[in-house]
N, C-alpha and C positions, 0 to 999 in steps of 0.2 A: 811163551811162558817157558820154566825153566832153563835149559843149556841155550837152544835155539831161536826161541820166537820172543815179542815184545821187550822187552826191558834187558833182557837177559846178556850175559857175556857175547855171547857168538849170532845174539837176534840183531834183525835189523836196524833196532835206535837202541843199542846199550847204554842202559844208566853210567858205568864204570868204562873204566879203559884196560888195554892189556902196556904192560910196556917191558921188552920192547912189541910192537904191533906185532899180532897175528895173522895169516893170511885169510881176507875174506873167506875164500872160496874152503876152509880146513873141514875137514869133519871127521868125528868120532866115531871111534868104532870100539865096542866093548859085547865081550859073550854076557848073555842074561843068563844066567843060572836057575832058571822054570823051565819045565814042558810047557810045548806051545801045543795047540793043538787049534785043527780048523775044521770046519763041517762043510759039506755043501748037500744041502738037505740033510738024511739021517744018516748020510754015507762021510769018512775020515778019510779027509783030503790030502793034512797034514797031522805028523805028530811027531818031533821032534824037541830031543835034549841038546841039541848042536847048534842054537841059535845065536844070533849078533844080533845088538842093537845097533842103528845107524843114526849118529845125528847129523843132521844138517841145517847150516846156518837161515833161519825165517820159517823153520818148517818143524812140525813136531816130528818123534823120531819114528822107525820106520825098523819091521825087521826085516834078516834076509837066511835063508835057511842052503844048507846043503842040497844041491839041485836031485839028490836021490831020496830028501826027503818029502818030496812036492808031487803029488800026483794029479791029474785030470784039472788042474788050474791053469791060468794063461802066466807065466814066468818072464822074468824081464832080469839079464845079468846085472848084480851087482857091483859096481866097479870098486868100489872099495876095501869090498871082500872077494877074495878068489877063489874061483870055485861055488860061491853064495847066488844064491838069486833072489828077486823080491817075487813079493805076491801082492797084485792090487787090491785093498780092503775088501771092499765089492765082490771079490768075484767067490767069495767065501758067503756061506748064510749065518755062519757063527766060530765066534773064535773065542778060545780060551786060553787061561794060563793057569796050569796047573786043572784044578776043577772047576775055578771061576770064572765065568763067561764074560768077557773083556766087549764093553759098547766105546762107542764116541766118534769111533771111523779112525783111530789109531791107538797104538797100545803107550799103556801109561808110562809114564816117564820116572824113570828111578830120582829124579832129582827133582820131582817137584814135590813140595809139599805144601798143609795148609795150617795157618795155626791160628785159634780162634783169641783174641783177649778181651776179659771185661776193661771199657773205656769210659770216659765221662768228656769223649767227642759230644759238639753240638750238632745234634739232626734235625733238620726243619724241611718240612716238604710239601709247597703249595703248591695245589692241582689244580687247571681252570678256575682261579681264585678263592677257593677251598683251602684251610689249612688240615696237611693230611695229619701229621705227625709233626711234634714239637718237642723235644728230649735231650737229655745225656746220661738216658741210662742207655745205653748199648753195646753191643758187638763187634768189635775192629776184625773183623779178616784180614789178615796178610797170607797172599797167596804169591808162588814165587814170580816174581820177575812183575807182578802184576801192582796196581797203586791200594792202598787197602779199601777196602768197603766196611759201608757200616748196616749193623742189622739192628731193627727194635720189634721187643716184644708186641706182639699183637693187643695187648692191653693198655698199650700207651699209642696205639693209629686207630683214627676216625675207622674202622671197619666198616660201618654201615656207608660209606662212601667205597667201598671193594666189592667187585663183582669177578667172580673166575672167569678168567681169560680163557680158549680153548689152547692159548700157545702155553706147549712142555716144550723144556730143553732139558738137554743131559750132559754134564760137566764129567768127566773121568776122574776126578778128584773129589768133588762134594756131591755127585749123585744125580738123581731126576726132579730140577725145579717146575712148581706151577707157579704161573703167571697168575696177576692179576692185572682188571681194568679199575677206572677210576670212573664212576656214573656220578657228576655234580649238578642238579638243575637241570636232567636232560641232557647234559652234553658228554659224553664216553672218550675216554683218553684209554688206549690199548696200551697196556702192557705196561701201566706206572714201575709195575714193583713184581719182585717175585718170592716164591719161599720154598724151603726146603723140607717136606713133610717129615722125609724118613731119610737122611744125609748118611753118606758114609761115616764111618768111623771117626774121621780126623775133625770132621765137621758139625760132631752130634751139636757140640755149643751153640750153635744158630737155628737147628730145628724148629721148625714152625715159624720161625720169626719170620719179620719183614724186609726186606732192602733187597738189590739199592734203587732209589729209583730211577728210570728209565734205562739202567740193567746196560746190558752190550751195546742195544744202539745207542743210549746217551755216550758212553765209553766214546762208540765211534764217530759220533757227532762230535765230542771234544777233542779227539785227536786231528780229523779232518779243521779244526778252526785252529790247531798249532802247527797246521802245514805237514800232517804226516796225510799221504793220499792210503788211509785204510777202507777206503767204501763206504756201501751201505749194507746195514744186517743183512744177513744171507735169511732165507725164509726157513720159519715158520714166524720170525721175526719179524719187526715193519719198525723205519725210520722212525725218529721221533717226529714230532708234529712241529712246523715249523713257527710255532707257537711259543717253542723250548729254547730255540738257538738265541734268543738275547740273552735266555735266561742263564746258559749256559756262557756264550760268549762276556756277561757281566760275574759269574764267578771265577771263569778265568783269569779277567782281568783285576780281581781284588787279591786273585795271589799272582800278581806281576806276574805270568806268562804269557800273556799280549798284552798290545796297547789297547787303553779305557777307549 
């Protein structure tokens, strides 16, 4: 997402082109103008106004601090910045900028953002033969570098086919989603859909709602069937059921991106 990763200018399968080309391997380097500050337990690791952001091409970006402002953490030279070094996410118990305690395992990106619009997209979504949701009253997300998603109010999905999922994810852009399952006739499909209880700011517009269904790993179930090798979910996530891939593989193909 944004400068780096998925769709993006300098990500691995850019939508756009540069001309003339830029080199693969470039990356940016720009000072973030916040205090950073990092914890490891109740004791200040770091805390620093002299930081760089780092981006690099497939990867979200990455800071690198003045090596006198880094104490009692493992340091690794930054080559892009002289003088700079990084610090592995991990090895911190908490990091913030400014007063705001920054999650996701990297700090956010100045150039991404999310914007919410009302749409009259068509949403349909059968679940083990169940229809869940049927509409076009919805929510288009455009997130950057990313395809849009759509969300429907909970007053227009079968609800009584949703069961809370135990899988949370947390996005650094729209917040901590809960998951849900799909219980039809006895049969349980993990992690149809998800929603955003309490989103950050950019993303109040989808609160509560629903979408999209099967979330990241359908995402990367689709990309894996147009030949990009992204995996499988990383956990607390779990593959789609392989129940999904015609289902997926025939919406591909009615927007000509493979053969039928």
């Amino acid at each position: 997402m944004s400068l780096t990763t998925g769709a993006a200018p300098f990500g691995r399968h850019p939508a756009g082109r540069f001309e003339p080309p830029v080199p693969a391997d470039a990356v940016y380097v720009e000072p973030l103008l916040r205090r950073v500050r990092a914890k490891l337990g109740d004791r200040a690791v770091i805390d620093s106004e002299r930081v760089v952001l780092v981006h690099r091409a497939g990867a979200p970006p990455t800071y690198a601090f003045p090596a006198e402002d880094v104490r009692e953490l493992p340091v690794s030279p930054e080559p892009a910045a002289l003088g700079y070094v990084r610090v592995p996410w991990a090895a911190a118990t908490a990091w913030y900028e400014e007063e705001e305690q920054i999650f996701g395992g990297h700090p956010r990106n100045p150039y991404h953002r999310v914007d919410c619009v009302r749409a009259r997209r068509h949403l349909r979504v059968d679940v083990a033969g169940a229809l869940l949701v049927d509409t076009t009253d919805v929510v288009s997300l455009h997130e950057t570098s990313r395809a849009p998603e759509l969300y429907a109010r909970r007053e227009v999905v079968r609800m009584e086919l949703l069961v809370p999922s135990a899988t949370v994810t947390y996005c650094p852009y729209k917040g901590s989603a809960s998951h849900w399952n799909a219980l039809v006739d006895g049969t349980l499909v993990r992690d149809v859909a998800w929603s955003y209880d309490d989103p950050l700011p950019e993303s109040v517009p989808i609160a509560r709602m629903l979408g999209p269904t099967y979330g990241v790993a359908g995402l990367k179930a689709a990309l894996n069937l147009l030949g990009y090798d992204v995996g499988a979910p990383r956990p607390p996530l779990v593959p789609v059921p392989q129940t999904v891939i015609p289902l997926l593989r025939d919406a591909l193909a009615r927007f000509e991106e493979i053969p039928a």
